[in-house]
C-alpha positions as a Markdown table, in Angstrom:
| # | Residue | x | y | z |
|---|---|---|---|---|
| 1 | Unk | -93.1 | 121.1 | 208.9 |
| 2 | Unk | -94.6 | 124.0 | 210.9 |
| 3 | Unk | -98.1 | 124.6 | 210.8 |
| 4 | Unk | -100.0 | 128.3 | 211.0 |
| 5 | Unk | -102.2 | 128.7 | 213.2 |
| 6 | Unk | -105.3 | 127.3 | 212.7 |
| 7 | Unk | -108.0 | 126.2 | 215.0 |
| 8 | Unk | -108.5 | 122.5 | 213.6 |
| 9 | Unk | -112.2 | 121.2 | 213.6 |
| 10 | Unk | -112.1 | 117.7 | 214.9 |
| 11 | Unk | -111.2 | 114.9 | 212.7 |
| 12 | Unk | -113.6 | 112.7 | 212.1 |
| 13 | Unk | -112.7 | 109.1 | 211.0 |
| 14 | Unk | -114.4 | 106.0 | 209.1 |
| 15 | Unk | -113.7 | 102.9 | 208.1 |
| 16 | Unk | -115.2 | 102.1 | 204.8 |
| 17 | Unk | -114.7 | 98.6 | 202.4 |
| 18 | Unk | -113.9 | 99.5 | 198.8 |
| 19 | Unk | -113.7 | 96.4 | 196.7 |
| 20 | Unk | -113.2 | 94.4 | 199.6 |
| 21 | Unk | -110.0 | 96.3 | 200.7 |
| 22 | Unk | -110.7 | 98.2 | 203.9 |
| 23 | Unk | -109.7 | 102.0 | 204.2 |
| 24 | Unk | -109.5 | 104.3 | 206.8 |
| 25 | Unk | -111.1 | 107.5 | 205.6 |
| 26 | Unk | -110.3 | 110.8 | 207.4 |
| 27 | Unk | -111.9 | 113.7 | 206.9 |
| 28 | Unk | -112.0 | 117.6 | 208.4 |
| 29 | Unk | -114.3 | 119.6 | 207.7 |
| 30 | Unk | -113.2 | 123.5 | 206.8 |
| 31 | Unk | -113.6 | 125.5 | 203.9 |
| 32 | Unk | -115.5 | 125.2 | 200.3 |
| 33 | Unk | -112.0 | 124.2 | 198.9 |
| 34 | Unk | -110.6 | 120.7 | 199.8 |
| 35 | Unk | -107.7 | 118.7 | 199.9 |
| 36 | Unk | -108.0 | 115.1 | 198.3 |
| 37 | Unk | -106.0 | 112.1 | 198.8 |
| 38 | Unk | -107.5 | 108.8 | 197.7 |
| 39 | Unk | -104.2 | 107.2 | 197.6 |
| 40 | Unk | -102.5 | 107.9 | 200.7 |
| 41 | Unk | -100.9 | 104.8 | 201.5 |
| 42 | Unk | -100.0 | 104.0 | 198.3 |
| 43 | Unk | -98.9 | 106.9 | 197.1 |
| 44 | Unk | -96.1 | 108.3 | 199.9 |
| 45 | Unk | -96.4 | 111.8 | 200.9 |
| 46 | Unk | -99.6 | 112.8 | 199.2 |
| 47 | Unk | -101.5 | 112.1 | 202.6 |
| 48 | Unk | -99.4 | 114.4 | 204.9 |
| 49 | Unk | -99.1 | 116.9 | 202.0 |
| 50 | Unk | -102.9 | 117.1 | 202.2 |
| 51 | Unk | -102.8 | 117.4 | 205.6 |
| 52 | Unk | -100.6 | 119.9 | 206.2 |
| 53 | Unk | -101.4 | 121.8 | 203.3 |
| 54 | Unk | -105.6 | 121.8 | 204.2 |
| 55 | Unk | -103.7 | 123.1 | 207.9 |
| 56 | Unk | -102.0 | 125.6 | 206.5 |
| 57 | Unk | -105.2 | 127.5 | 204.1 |
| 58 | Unk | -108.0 | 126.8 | 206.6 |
| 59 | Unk | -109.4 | 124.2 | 203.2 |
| 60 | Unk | -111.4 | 120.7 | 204.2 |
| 61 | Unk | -109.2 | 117.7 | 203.7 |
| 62 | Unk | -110.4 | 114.1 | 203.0 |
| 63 | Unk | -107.3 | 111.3 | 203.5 |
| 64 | Unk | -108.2 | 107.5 | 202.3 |
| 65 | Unk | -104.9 | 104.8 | 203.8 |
| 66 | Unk | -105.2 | 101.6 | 204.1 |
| 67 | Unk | -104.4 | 100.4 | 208.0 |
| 68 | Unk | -103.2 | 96.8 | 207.3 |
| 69 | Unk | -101.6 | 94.7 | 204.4 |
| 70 | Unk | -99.9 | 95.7 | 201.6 |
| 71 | Unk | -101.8 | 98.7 | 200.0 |
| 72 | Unk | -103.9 | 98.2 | 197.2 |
| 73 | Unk | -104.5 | 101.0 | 194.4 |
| 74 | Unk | -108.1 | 101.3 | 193.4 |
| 75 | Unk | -108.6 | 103.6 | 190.5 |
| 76 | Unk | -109.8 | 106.9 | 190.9 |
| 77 | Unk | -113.2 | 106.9 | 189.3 |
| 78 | Unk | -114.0 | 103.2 | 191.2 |
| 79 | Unk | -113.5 | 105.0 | 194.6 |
| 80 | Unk | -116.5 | 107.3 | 194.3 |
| 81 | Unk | -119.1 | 104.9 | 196.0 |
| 82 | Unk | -122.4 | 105.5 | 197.3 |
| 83 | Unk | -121.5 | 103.8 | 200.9 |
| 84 | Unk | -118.4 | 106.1 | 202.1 |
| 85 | Unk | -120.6 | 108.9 | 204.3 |
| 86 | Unk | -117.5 | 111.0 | 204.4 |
| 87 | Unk | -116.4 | 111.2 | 200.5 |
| 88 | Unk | -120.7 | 112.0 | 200.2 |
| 89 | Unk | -120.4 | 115.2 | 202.8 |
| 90 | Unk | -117.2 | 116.3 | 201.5 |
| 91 | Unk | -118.5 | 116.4 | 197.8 |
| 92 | Unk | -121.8 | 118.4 | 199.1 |
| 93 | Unk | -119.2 | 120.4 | 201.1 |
| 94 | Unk | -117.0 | 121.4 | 199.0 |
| 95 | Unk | -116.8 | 123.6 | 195.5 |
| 96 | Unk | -113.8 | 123.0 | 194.3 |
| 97 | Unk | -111.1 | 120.1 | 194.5 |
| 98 | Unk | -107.1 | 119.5 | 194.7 |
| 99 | Unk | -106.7 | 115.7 | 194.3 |
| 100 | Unk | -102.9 | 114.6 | 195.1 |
| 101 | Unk | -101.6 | 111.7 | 193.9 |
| 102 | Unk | -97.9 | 110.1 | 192.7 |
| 103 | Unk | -96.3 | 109.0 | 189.8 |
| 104 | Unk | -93.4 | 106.5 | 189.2 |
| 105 | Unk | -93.1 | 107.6 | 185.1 |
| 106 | Unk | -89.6 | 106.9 | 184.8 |
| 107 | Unk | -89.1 | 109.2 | 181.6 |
| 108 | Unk | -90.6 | 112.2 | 183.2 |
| 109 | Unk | -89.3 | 112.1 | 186.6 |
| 110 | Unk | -89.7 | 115.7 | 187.3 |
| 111 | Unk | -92.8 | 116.3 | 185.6 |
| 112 | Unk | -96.0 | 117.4 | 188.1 |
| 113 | Unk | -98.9 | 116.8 | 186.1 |
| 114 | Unk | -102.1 | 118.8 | 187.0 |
| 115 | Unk | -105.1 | 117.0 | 185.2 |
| 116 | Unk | -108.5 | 117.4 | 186.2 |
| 117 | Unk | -111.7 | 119.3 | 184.3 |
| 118 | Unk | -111.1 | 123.0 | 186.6 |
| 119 | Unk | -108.4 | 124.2 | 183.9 |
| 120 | Unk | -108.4 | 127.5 | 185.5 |
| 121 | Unk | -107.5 | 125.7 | 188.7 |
| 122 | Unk | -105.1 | 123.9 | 187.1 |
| 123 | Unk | -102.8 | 126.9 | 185.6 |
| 124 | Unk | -103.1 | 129.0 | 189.1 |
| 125 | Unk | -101.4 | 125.8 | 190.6 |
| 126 | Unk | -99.0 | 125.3 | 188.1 |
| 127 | Unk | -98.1 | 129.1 | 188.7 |
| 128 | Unk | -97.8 | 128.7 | 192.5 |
| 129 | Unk | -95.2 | 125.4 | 191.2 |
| 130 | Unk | -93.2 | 127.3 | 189.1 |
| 131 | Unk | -90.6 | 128.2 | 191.2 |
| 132 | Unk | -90.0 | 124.5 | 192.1 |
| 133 | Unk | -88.1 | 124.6 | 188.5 |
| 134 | Unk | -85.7 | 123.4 | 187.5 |
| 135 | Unk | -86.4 | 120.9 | 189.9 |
| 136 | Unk | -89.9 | 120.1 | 189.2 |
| 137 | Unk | -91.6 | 121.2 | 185.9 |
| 138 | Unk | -95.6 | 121.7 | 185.7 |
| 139 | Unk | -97.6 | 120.3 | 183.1 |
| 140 | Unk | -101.0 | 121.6 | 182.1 |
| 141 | Unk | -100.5 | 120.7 | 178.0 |
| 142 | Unk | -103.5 | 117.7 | 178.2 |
| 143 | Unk | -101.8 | 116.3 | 175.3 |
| 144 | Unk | -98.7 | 115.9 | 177.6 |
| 145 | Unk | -99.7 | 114.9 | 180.1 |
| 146 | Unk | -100.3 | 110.5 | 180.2 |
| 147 | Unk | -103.7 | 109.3 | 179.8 |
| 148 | Unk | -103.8 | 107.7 | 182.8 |
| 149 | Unk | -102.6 | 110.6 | 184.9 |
| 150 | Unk | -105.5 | 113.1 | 183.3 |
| 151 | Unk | -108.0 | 112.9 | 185.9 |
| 152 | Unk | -111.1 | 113.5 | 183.6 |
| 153 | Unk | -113.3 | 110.2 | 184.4 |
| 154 | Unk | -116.1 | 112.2 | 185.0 |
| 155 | Unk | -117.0 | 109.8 | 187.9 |
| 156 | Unk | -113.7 | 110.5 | 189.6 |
| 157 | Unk | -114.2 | 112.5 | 192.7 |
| 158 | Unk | -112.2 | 115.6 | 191.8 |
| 159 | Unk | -114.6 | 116.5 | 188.8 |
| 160 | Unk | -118.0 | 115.5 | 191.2 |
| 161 | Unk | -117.6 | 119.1 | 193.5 |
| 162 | Unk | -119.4 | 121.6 | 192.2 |
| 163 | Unk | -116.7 | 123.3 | 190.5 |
| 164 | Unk | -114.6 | 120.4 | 189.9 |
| 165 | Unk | -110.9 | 120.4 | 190.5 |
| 166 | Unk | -107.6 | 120.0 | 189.8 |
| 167 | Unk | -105.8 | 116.3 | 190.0 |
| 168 | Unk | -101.8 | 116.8 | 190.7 |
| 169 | Unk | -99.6 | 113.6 | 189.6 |
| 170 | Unk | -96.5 | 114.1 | 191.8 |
| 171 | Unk | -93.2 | 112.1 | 190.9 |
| 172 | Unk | -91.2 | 110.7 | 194.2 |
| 173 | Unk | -89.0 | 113.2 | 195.1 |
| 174 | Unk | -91.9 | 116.0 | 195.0 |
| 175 | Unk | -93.5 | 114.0 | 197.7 |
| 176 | Unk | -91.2 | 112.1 | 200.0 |
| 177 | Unk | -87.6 | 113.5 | 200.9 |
| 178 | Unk | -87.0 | 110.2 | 202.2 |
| 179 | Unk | -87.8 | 107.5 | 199.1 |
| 180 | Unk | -86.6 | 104.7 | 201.4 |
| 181 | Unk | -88.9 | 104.4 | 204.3 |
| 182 | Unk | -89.6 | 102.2 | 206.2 |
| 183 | Unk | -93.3 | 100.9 | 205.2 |
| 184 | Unk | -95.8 | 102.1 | 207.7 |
| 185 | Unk | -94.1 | 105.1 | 208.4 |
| 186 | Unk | -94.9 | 109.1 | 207.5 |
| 187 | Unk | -93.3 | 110.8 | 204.5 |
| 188 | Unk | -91.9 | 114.1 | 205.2 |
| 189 | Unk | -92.6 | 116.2 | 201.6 |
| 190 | Unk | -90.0 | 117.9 | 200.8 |
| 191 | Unk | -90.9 | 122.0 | 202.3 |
| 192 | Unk | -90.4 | 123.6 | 199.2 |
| 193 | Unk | -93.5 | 121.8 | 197.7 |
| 194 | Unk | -95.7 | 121.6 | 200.1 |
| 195 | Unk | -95.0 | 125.6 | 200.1 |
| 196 | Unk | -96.4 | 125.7 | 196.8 |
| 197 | Unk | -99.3 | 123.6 | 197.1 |
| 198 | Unk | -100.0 | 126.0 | 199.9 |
| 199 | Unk | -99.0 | 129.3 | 197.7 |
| 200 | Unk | -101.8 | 127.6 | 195.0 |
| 201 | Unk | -104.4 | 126.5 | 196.9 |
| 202 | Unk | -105.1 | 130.0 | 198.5 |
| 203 | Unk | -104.9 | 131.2 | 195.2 |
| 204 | Unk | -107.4 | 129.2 | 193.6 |
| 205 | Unk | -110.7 | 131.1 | 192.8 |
| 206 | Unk | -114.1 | 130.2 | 193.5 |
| 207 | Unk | -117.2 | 131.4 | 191.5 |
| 208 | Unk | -119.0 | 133.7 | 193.3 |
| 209 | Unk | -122.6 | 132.2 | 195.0 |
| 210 | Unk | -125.6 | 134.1 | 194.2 |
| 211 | Unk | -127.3 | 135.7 | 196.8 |
């Protein structure tokens, strides 16, 4: 995937133990609208699409993999400690949130789910998704979208920026073009969605700070 340019800020990186499992936390430091993957080794592709989407809109991007065993998920709201230094400066950094994650929902294996307590954030993404169709369909109905895949805990770190966020459940093939990697390897997201993401994250609106 080709990248703008962009002048990156360095990457700053910090190992951090979550419930005993050690994670690599990697954060860069940009705008007041950030990238969020909690998951990234667990959950193929929604680290590089971070990544490379944050690249592409000038947006601060925090990436949590796990360097060695066999990743471990940790649920969303039980990542938010007190003890990770970058997850504390890129919630005072950042306004508003787009959490990536995936989704193996076998009944609804083109269905991107955007959760999360921005709902205005949540429809300008699925907007900026709707050409994936028929591909891909966007869900912002609440009541369709899995309970588990809602993103509202409110101690989840997409609702803790100031204007919370937006929590994108991705199915397999709207992350990975290559399902069968080897473990340890990078996904490559397939272009058209990462395209999107990009289209909706510089089209997400921020309220306006008082002077």
């Amino acid at each position: 995937m080709a990248r703008e340019a962009w002048t990156d800020p360095q990457e700053r990186a910090e190992r951090v133990v979550i419930e005993g499992v050690e994670f690599l936390a990697t954060l860069t430091v940009r705008s007041d609208v950030g990238l969020l993957a909690l998951h990234g080794s667990r959950e193929g592709g929604t680290a590089e699409l971070a990544h490379e989407v944050a690249a592409r809109t000038g947006a601060t991007c925090l990436v949590f993999t796990q360097p060695a065993g066999d990743p471990v998920h940790i649920p969303s709201h039980r990542m938010s400690v007190p003890h990770c230094e970058s997850l504390r400066e890129f919630l005072a950094h950042v306004s508003l949130t787009i959490s990536l994650h995936g989704h193996l929902r076998r009944e609804t294996p083109r269905s991107i789910f955007l959760g999360g307590t921005n709902r205005e954030a949540a429809h300008t993404m699925a907007e900026a998704l709707a050409p994936l169709a028929p591909s891909f369909e966007a869900v912002t109905d609440m009541p369709a979208i899995p309970s588990g895949l809602r993103g509202l805990n409110p101690r989840n770190p997409v609702n803790l920026t100031r204007s919370g966020g937006v929590q994108i459940e991705l199915p397999l093939t709207a992350r990975t073009a290559r399902p069968g990697r080897v473990q340890g390897a990078p996904d490559t997201p397939p272009s058209r969605v990462t395209t999107a993401l990009t289209a909706g994250a510089r089209r997400v609106r921020l309220p306006r700070r008082s002077r």
